[in-house]
C-alpha positions in Angstrom: 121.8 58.3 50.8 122.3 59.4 47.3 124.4 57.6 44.4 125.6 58.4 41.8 123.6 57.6 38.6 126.5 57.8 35.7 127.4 54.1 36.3 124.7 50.7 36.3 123.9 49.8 39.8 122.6 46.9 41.6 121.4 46.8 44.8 120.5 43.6 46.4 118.5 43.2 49.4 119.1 39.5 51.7 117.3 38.6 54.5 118.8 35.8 57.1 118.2 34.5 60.4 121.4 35.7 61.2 122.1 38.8 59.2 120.5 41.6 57.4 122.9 42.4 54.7 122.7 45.9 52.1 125.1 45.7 49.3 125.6 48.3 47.0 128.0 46.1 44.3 129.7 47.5 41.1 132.4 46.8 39.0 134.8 48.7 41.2 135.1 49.1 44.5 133.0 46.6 46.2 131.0 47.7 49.6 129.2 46.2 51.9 126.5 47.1 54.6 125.9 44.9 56.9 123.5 45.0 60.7 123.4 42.4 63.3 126.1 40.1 61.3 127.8 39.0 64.8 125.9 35.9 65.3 128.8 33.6 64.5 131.0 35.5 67.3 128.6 34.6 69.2 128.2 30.8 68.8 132.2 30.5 68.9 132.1 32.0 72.3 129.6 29.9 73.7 132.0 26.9 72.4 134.6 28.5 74.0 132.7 29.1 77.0 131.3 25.2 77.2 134.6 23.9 77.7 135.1 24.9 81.2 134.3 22.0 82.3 136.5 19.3 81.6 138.9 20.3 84.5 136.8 19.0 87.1 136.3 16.2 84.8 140.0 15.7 84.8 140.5 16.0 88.3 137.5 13.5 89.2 139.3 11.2 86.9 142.8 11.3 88.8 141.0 10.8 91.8 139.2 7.6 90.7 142.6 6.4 89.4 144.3 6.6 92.5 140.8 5.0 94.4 141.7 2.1 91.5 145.5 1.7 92.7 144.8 1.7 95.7 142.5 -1.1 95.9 144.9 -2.6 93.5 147.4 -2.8 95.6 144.9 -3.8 98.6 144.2 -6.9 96.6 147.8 -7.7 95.7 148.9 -7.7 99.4 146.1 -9.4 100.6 147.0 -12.5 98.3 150.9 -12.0 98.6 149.3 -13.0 102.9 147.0 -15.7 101.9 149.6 -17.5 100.1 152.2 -17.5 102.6 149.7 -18.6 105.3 149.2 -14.8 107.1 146.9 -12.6 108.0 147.1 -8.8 108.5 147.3 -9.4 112.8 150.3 -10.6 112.2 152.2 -7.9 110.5 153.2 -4.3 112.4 150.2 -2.1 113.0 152.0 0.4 110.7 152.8 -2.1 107.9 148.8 -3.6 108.5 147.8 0.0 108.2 148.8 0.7 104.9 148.0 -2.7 103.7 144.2 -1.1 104.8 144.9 2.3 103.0 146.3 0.7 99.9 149.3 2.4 99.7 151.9 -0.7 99.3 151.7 -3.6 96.7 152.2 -7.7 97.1 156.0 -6.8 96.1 156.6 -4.5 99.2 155.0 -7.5 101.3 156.9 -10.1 99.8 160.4 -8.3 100.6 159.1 -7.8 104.3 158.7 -12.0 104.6 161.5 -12.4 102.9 163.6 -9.6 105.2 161.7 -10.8 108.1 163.4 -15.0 108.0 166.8 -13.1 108.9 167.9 -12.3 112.3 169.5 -9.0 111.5 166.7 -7.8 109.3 164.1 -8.5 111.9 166.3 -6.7 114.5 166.8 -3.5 112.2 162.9 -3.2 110.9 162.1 -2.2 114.5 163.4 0.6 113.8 160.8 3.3 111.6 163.6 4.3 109.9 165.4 1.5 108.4 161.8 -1.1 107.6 161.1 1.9 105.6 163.7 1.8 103.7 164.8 -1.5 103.8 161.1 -2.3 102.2 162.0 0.4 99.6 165.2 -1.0 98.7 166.8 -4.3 99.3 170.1 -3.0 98.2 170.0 -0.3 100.8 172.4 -2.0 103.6 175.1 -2.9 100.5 175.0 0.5 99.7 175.9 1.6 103.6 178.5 -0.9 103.5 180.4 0.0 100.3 180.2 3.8 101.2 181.3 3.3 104.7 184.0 0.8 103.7 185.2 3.4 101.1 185.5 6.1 103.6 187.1 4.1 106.4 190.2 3.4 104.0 189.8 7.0 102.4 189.8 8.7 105.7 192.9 6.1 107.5 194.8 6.7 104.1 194.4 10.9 104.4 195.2 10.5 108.0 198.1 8.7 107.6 199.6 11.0 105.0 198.9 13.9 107.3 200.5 12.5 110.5 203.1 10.0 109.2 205.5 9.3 112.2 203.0 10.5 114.3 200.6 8.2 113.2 200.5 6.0 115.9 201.1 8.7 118.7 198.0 10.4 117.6 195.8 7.2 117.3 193.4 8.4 119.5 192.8 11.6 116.7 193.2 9.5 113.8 190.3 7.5 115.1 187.5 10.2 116.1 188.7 11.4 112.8 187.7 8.3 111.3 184.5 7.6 113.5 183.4 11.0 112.2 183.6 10.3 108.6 182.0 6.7 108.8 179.2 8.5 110.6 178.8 11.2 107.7 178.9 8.4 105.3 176.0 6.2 106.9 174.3 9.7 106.8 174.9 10.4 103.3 173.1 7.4 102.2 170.6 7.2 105.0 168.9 10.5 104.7 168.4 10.0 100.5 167.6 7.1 100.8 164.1 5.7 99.0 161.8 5.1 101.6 158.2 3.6 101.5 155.2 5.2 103.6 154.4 3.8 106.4 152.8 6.6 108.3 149.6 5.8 110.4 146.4 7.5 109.1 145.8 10.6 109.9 143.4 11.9 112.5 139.7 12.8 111.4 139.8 16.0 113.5 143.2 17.1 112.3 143.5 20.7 110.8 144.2 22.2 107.3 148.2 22.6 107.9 147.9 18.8 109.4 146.4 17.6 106.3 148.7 19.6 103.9 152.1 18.3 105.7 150.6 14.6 106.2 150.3 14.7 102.2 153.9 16.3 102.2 156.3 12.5 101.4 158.7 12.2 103.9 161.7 12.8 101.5 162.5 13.9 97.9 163.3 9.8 97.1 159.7 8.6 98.6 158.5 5.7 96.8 155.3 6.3 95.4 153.3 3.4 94.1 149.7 5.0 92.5 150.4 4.7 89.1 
């Protein structure tokens, strides 16, 4: 190209191993050739590009930290046994189970002896349903009583305003009435309740929607103790 030669000019010529630069400079304006000056474009991208990895790096990591709890809580149990004298064989197969798998602690096992010296409790935890959540909560029977008691004298009291002379020729009413609302009481604190896992292991030849509902917790309230 051709400049113009009223004015001093400088051109300057520099060579690099990462840009070959032609500036034409005076004292106004300033411009600038420039070929092949996208080499630091490309070293950011292959930073950015590098750091696609730490996700499985992540993921590896949660996975060893629940292997870690687990055997955690392996080890807790196992002494929370040894010192009261027992041995897995003599726990439920679905208690001695999860022992195995690691997913209760010593605390879980120490409210199971404990619940287990009473007549009452060791009648109830036959049942799936209440050692799961009697493990998960030793306030859980207190909390059926109070809301059960509340709605028994809730429920006479409403029925007795309702019927008043007839109270007592209707007693046979009044009292499915009542039966009804102590049944939907135990229910309103049974089915939230927190519950601990007791489910046995799953089956090696189980399918993918077997697997993905045996991972599902049992409720919204389910103990979890990986941490």
């Amino acid at each position: 190209p051709k400049f113009p030669t009223t004015f001093p000019l400088h051109l300057h010529l520099r060579l690099s191993s990462s840009a070959t630069c032609l500036r034409h400079s005076r004292s106004s304006p300033f411009l600038t050739f420039c070929a092949g000056g996208d080499g630091g474009d490309i070293n950011s991208n292959n930073n950015n590009s590098g750091g696609g990895g730490g996700n499985d790096e992540n993921g590896k990591h949660r996975g060893g930290d629940d292997e870690n709890a687990g055997d955690k809580n392996r080890k807790e149990a196992m002494i929370v046994l040894a010192e009261a004298g027992k041995s897995t064989e003599s726990l439920p197969k679905d208690l001695a189970a999860a022992i195995q798998a690691g997913r209760i602690p010593g605390s879980v096992i120490e409210r199971f002896l404990g619940l287990e010296k009473s007549g009452l409790m060791r009648w109830l935890m036959q049942f799936g349903g209440f050692k799961e959540r009697l493990l998960a909560d030793d306030l859980f029977l207190a909390k059926v009583a109070m809301e059960c008691g509340v709605g028994i004298f809730t429920k006479t009291a409403a029925e007795y305003e309702r019927r008043r002379e007839n109270f007592f020729k209707e007693l046979e009413i009044v009292f499915a009435d009542v039966v009804m609302a102590i049944i939907a009481d135990f229910m309103l604190v049974y089915l939230p309740a927190p519950t601990v896992s007791l489910r046995p292991p799953l089956a090696v030849s189980a399918g993918a929607i077997s697997k993905f509902f045996y991972s599902c917790p049992d409720n919204a309230f389910q103990v979890s103790f990986f941490y």
